[in-house]
C-alpha positions, 0 to 999 in steps of 0.5 A: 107244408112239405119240406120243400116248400119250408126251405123256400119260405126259409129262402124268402126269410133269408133274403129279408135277413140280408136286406135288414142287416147292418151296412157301413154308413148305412148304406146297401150296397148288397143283392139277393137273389133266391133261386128255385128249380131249374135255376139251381139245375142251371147254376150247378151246370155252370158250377161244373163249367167253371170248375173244369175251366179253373182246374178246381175240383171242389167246384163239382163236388159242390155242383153235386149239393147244389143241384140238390138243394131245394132253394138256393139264396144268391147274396152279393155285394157291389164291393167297388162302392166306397165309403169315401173312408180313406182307412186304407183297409182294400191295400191303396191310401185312398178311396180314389186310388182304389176307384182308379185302380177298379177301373183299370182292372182286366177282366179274369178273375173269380171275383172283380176287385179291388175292393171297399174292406168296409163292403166286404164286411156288409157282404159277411154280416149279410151272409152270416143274417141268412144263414143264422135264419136258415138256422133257426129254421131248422133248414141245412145249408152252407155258404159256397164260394164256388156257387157265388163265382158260378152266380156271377159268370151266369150274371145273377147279380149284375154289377156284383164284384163277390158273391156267395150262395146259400143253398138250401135242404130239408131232409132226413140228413143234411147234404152239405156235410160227409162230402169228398172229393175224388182222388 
């Protein structure tokens, strides 16, 4: 096998990681999509669009590894998914309050939210699972911010309110680390 076709095999594995994760009440409310080829080359496109658009220079950068990664696992959360727990952990003193005020919300921003603290922690332990699988198959990655908001502009995850991305690289030097931005 040679190592792009681990770092595909790893990509599944990961995704298997997320789905068997712990969640609040043991509910799931995260999703996962691996992506290969040209849907990586596609992501760092948009990647580059929204960073442009947003004024954020570490989105190109970034664009850069992820248009060289060999996998790419997308793992995303629908955050607006309460657990009915009333802890006041997303800033509003009830489950309801924080519904209504999803519901009003404008449309705009990286993310959608407000949103469940509780799901939010799902969406950590999730990406921690499948980076802690790359790990241990030897595959570099990192967890991107700004491949997760490129995700969702390109509806990857539909009905996500967060996302991340883990991409993926097997190679004589790991491509995620010594990275600059321009000045």
């Amino acid at each position: 096998m040679d190592p792009e076709e681990e770092a595909v095999r790893t990509a599944n594995l990961m995704a298997v990681s997320v789905r068997t994760a712990p969640k609040g009440k043991g509910t799931d409310t995260i999703e996962t999509k691996v992506l290969y080829g040209p849907e990586i080359a596609e992501l760092a496109r948009e990647m580059e669009t929204v960073g442009a658009r947003i004024g954020f220079q570490f989105f190109m950068r970034d664009a850069k590894n992820i248009a060289s990664a060999s996998a790419c696992v997308l793992i995303g959360c629908h955050g607006e998914r309460h657990l009915g727990l009333n802890c006041g952990g997303c800033g509003f003193s009830t489950c309801k309050e924080m519904s209504e005020a999803f519901s009003q919300r404008k449309d705009g921003t990286l993310f959608k939210g407000p949103v469940c603290v509780i799901r939010m922690a799902d969406l950590g332990i999730a990406l921690g699972s499948a980076a802690k699988t790359a790990q241990i198959h030897n595959a570099d990655n990192r967890i991107f911010f700004s491949a997760g908001v490129a995700a969702l502009s390109l509806g990857h995850l539909p009905g996500c309110t967060t996302a991340y991305a883990i991409p993926l690289s097997v190679t004589g030097k790991n491509i995620f680390f010594d990275r600059q931005l321009k000045a």
